[in-house]
C-alpha positions in Angstrom: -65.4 -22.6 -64.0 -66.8 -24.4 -61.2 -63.7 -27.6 -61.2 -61.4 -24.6 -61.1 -62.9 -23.1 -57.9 -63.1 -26.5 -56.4 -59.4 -27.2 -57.1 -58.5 -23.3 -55.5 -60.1 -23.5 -52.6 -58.5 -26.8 -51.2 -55.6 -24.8 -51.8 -55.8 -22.2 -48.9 -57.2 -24.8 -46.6 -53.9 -26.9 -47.4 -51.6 -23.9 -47.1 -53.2 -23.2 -43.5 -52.7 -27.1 -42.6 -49.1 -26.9 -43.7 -48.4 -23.8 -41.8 -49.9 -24.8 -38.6 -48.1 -28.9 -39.3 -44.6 -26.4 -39.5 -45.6 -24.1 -36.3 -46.1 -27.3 -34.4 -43.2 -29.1 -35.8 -40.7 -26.2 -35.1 -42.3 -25.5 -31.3 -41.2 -29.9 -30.7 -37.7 -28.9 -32.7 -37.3 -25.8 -30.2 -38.7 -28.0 -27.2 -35.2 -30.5 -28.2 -33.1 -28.0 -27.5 -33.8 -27.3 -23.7 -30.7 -29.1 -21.9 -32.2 -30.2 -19.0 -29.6 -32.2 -18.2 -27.4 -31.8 -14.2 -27.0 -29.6 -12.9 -30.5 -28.5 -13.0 -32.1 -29.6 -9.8 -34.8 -27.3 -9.4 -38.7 -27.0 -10.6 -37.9 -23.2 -11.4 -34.7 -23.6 -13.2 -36.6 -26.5 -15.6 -39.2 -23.4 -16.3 -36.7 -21.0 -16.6 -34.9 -23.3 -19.4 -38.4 -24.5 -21.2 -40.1 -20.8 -21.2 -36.7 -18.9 -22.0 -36.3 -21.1 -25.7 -40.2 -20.9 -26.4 -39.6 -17.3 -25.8 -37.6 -17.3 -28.6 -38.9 -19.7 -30.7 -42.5 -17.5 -30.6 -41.3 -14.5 -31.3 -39.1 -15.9 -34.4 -42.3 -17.3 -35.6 -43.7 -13.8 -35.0 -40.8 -11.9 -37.2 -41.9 -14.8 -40.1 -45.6 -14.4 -39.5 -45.5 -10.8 -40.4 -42.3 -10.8 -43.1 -45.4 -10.2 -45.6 -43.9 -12.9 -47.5 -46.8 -13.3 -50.8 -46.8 -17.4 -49.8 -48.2 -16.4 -46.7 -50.5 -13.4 -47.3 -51.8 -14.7 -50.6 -53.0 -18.3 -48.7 -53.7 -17.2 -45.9 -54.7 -13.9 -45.7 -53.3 -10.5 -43.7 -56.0 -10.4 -41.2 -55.7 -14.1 -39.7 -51.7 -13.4 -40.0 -52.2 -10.0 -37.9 -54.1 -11.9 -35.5 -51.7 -15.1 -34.8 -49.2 -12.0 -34.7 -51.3 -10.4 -31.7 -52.1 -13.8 -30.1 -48.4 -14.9 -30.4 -47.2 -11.6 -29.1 -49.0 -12.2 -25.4 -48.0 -15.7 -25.1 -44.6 -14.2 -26.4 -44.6 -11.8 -23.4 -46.3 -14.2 -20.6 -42.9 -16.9 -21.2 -40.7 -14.2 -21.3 -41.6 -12.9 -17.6 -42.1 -16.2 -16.2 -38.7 -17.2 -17.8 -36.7 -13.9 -15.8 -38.9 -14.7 -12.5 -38.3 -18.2 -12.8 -34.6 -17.3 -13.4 -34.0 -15.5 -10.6 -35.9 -17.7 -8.2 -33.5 -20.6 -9.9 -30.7 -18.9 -8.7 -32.3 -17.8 -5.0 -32.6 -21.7 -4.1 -29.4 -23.1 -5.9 -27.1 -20.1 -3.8 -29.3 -19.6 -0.6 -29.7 -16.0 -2.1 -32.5 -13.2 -1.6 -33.9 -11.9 -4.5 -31.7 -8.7 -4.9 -28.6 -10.6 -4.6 -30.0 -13.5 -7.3 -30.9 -10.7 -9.6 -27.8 -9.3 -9.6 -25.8 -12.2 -10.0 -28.5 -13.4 -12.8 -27.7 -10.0 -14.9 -24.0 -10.7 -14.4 -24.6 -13.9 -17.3 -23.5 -13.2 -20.8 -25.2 -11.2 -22.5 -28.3 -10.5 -19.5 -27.7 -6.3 -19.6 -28.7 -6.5 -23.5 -31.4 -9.4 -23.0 -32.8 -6.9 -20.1 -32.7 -3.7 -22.5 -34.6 -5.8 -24.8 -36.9 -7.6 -22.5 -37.9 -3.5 -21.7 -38.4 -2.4 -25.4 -40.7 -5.7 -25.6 -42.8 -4.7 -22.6 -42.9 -1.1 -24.2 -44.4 -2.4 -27.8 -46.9 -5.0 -25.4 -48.6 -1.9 -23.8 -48.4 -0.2 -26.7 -50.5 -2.9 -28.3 -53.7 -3.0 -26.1 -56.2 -1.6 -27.8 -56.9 1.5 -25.4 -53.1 2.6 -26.0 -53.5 1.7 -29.7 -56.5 4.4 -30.0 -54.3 7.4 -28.1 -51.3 6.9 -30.9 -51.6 7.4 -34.7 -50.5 4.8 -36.7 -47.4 6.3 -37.5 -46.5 6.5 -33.5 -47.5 2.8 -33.4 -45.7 1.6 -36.4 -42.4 3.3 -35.5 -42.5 1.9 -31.9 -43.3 -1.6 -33.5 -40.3 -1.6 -35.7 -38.4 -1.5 -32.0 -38.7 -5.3 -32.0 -35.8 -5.2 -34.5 -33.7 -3.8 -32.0 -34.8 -5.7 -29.2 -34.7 -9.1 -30.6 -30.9 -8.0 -31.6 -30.1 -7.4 -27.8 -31.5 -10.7 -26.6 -29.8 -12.9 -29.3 -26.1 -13.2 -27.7 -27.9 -13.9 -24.7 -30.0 -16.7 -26.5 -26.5 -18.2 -28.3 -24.8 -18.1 -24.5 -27.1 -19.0 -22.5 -26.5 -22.7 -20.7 -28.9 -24.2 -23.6 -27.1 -23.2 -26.1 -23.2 -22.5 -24.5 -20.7 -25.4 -25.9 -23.4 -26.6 -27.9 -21.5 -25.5 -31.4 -24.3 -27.5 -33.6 -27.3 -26.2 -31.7 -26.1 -22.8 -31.8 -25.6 -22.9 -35.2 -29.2 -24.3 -35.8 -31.0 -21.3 -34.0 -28.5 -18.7 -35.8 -30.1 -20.0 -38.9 -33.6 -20.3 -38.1 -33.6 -16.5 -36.6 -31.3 -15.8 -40.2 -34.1 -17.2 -42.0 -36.8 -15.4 -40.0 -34.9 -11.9 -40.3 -34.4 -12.4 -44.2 -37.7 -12.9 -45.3 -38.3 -9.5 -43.5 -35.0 -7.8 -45.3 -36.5 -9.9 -48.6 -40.4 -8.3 -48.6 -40.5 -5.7 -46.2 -37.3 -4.1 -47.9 -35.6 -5.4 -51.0 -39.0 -6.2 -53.0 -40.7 -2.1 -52.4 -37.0 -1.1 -53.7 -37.6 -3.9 -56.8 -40.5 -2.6 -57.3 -40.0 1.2 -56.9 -37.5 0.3 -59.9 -38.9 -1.8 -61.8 -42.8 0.4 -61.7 -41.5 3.6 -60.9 -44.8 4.6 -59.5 -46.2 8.1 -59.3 -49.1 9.9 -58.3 -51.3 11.2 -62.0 -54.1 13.0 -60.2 -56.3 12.8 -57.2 -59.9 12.7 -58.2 -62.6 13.7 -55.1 -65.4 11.1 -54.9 -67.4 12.2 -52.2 -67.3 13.8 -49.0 -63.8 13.7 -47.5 -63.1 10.5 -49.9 -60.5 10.8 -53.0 -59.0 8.2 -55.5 -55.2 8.4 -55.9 -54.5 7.8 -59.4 -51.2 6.1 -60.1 -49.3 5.8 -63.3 -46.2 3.3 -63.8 -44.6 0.9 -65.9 -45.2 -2.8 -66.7 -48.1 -2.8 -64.3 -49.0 -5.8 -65.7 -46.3 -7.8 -64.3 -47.3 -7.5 -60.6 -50.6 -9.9 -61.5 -52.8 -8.3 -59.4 -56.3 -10.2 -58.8 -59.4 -8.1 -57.8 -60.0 -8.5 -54.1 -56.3 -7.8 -53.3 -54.3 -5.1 -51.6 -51.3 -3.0 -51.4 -49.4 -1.5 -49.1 -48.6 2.3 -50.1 -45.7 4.0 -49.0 -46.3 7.9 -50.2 -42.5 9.6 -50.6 -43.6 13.2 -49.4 -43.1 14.8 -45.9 -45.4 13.5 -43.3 -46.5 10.4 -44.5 -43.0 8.9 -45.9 -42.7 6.5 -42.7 -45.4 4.9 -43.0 -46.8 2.1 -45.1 -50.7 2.1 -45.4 -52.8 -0.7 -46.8 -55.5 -0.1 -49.4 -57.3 -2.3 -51.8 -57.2 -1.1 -56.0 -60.6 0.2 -56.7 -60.4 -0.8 -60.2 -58.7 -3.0 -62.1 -55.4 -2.0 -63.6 -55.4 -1.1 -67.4 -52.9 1.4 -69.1 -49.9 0.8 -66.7 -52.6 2.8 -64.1 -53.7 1.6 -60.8 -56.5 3.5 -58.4 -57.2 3.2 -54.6 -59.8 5.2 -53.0 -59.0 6.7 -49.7 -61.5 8.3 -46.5 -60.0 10.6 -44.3 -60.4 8.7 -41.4 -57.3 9.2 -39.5 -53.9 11.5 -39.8 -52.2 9.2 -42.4 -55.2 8.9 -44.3 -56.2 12.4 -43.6 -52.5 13.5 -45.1 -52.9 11.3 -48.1 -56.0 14.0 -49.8 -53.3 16.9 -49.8 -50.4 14.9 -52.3 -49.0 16.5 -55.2 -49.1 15.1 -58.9 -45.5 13.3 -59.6 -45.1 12.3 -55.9 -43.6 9.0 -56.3 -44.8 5.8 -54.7 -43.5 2.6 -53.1 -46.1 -0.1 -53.5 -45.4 -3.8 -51.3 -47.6 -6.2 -52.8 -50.1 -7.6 -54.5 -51.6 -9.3 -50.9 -54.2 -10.8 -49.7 -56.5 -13.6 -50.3 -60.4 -12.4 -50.3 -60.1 -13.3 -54.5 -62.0 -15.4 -57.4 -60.1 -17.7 -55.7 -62.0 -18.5 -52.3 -65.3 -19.0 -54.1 -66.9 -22.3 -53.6 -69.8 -21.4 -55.5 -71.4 -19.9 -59.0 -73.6 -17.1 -56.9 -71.9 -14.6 -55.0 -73.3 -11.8 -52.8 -70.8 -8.1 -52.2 -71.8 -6.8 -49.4 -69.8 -3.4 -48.8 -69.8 -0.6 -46.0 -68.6 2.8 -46.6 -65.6 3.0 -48.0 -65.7 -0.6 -47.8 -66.6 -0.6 -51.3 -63.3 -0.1 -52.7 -62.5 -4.1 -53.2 -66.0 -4.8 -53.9 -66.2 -2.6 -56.9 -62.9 -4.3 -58.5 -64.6 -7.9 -57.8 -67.8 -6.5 -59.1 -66.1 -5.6 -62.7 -63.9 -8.6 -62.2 -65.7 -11.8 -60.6 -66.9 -14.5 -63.3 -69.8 -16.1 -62.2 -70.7 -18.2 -65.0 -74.4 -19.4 -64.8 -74.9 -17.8 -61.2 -75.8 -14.7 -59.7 -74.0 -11.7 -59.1 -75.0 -9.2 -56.8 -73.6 -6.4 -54.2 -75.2 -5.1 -51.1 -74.5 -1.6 -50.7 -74.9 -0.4 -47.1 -74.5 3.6 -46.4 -75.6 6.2 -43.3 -76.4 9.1 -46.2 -77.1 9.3 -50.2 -73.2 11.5 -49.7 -71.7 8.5 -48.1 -72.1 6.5 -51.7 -69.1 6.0 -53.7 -69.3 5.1 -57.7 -72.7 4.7 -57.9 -72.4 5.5 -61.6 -69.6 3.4 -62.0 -71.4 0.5 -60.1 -74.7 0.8 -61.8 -72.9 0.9 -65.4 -71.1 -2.3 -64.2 -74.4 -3.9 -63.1 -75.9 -3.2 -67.0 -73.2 -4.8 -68.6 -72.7 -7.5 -66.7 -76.4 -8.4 -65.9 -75.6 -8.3 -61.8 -77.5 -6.7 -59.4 -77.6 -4.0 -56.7 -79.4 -3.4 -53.5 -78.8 -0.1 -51.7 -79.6 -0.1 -48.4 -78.8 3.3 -47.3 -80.7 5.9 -44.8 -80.1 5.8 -40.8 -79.5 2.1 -38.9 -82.0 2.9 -36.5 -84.6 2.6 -39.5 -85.9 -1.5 -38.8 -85.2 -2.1 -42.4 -81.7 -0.7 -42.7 -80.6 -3.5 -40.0 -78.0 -6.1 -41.0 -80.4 -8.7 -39.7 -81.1 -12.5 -40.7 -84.7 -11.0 -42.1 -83.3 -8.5 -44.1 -80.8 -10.6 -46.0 -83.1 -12.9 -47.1 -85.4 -10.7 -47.6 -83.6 -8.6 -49.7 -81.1 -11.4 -51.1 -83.9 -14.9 -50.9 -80.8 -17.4 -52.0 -78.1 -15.6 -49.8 -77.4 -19.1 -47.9 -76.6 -20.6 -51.1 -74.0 -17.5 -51.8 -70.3 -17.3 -51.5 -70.3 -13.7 -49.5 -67.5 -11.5 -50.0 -67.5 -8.6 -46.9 -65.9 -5.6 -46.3 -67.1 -2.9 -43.8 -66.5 -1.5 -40.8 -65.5 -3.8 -37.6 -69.3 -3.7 -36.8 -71.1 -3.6 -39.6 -68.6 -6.9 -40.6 -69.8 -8.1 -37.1 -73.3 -7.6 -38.0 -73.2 -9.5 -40.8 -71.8 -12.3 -39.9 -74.3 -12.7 -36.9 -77.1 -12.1 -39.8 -75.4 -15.0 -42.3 -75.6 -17.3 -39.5 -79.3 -16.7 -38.3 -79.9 -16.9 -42.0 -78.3 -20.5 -42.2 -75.3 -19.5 -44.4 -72.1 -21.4 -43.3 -69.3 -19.7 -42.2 -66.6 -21.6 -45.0 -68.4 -19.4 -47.5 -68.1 -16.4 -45.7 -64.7 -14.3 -47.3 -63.1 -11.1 -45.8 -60.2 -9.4 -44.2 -59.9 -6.9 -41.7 -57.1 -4.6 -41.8 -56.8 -2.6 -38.6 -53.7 -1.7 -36.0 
């Protein structure tokens, strides 16, 4: 067991290396194309070249970035993706108004123009009305991103206005191909058709073709809803060759629920058991509309399932011990790794942290997991302003002596994850062995 580990977890780090090594090499390849060549004269007009093909370059790395392709989600996880997606996204939108300023101020000193009269003549360019249009719906989806506009909107809202980007990157691109980079430059053009072809059909591949695949291939419905506790249910699902989609414990699914209300919308939840008998369970909290919606769905509803993703699996562990430590609902890919997770000669044990006695999901089910397998459980539930219910460096060790010598599988809430990773490091644990993702919008 333990050369196996070893030899997986070079694996994501090598994945990450070789993504970042393509990123890198594609922003020089994109860097080439600029044609700085007369009769640019001016400081603007060399920014206005350089931060108009990074522009596009970014946000084509952006389309592939969240194309959910599995090469990409399984090494290195949907959580760091999302984020390189939201930090690519404002460097996306800083080039693209420094490229239109420095555009129009191009144009002021190469005419003697004012700035009215340079704009105008600057949307007059092939393709600029379009590029504009687009440029807008860009600026719509950035302040539709910060987080204070993110919390007015459901998900829904903020999905649909997301899949804008679509339409907007579609009106830029003839003025992309005709711009004075690109224009007479057959062989480049061609070159940055294909690279945005390429980005565009791994989204068509896994955000479209594969659900219909697998919509087929599964056909997916809803058995029965089963309550667990307090505003929590588990969706049952039956199909068919369930086996085939090789799903590890740890991974995720993103469920799109075919009845009114909830159709648009794709929603990410972790199996809560492992599959067996062509059936597959997630447990959802209504914690928002989508979610909310999910409790009231009917026996038969049929499902489109994109996945298996994600990379918090048997395969990140380093070592034979391992510590769960779960929040909440949080539990839901902790109790499949629980049943699933081969330790070997170590320890297993999960953490179990909860407000209320109600809050607790499968205790039953966890404690009959824990006698068979020899593993362990610590429940630290009752109010956080109690000392010891504190996700503290004390605590941990106190509770868990060896935890620094752990792998450390997490998910919880945004703070309680925050918590305990401020704890793990007090307590001397290093961060490599540290293993989570974070799905949030």
């Amino acid at each position: 067991m333990t050369g196996h580990r070893q030899s997986q977890r070079p694996l994501g780090a090598a994945a990450l290396i070789k993504t970042l090594i393509v990123i890198g090499a594609g922003l020089a390849a994109a860097l080439a194309f600029v044609d700085l060549r007369p009769p640019v004269q001016f400081g603007s007009a060399i920014v206005a070249h350089t931060t108009g093909f990074l522009a596009g370059y970014v946000v084509t790395v952006m389309v592939v970035l969240m194309s959910r392709a599995p090469f990409l989600e399984r090494s290195i996880g949907a959580d760091r993706l999302a984020r390189w997606h939201a930090v690519g996204g404002r460097v996306f939108i800083v080039l693209l108004l420094v490229h239109a300023v420095a555009a129009v101020h191009s144009w002021m000193l190469s005419h003697w123009e004012d700035a009215f009269t340079a704009t105008l003549a600057v949307l007059g360019m092939p393709g600029l009305v379009a590029a504009t249009v687009g440029t807008v719906l860009f600026g719509v989806i950035a302040v539709m991103s910060v987080r204070a506009a993110r919390r007015s909107v459901s998900y829904e809202t903020w999905h649909g206005i997301h899949l804008l980007s679509y339409l907007a990157l579609a009106l830029s691109f003839a003025h992309e191909l005709a711009g004075p980079d690109l224009a007479g430059r057959p062989g480049f053009q061609i070159a940055w058709t294909l690279l945005f072809v390429f980005a565009l059909g791994l989204v068509l591949r896994y955000r479209v073709l594969k659900p219909l695949e697998h919509a087929w291939r599964h056909r997916l419905r809803i058995e029965r809803l089963v309550p667990e506790a307090s505003g929590v249910v588990s969706v049952i699902l039956r199909g068919r060759h369930i086996d085939e989609l090789r799903v590890e414990a740890g991974q995720f699914f993103r469920w799109r629920f075919l009845a009114p209300g909830v159709w648009r919308s794709a929603h990410p939840f972790s199996l809560s058991a492992p599959p067996g008998n062509d059936l597959l369970r997630i447990t959802v909290k209504a914690l928002g509309n989508g979610s909310h919606s999910l409790h009231s769905l009917r026996p038969g509803t049929r499902v489109l399932a994109e996945g298996p993703y994600g990379a918090m699996t048997q395969r990140k562990r380093t070592r034979e011990s391992v510590l769960l430590i779960a929040g909440g609902v949080g539990i839901t890919p902790m109790r499949a790794l629980f049943e699933e997770l081969e330790v070997g000669d170590g320890s297993l044990g999960l953490l179990y942290r909860a407000s209320h006695e109600d809050d607790v999901i499968f205790r039953d089910e966890l404690e009959e997991i824990a006698r068979m397998r020899g593993a362990s459980i610590v429940w630290m539930i009752g109010p956080s302003a109690d000392p010891e219910n504190k996700m503290t460096a004390a605590n941990l060790t106190r509770l868990v002596p060896d935890v620094a010598a752990r792998d450390v599988y997490v998910c919880a809430s945004r703070g309680l994850s925050r918590s305990v990773r401020a704890a793990l490091k007090d307590a001397g644990h290093p961060p490599a062995r540290l293993h989570e993702e974070v799905f949030a919008f």
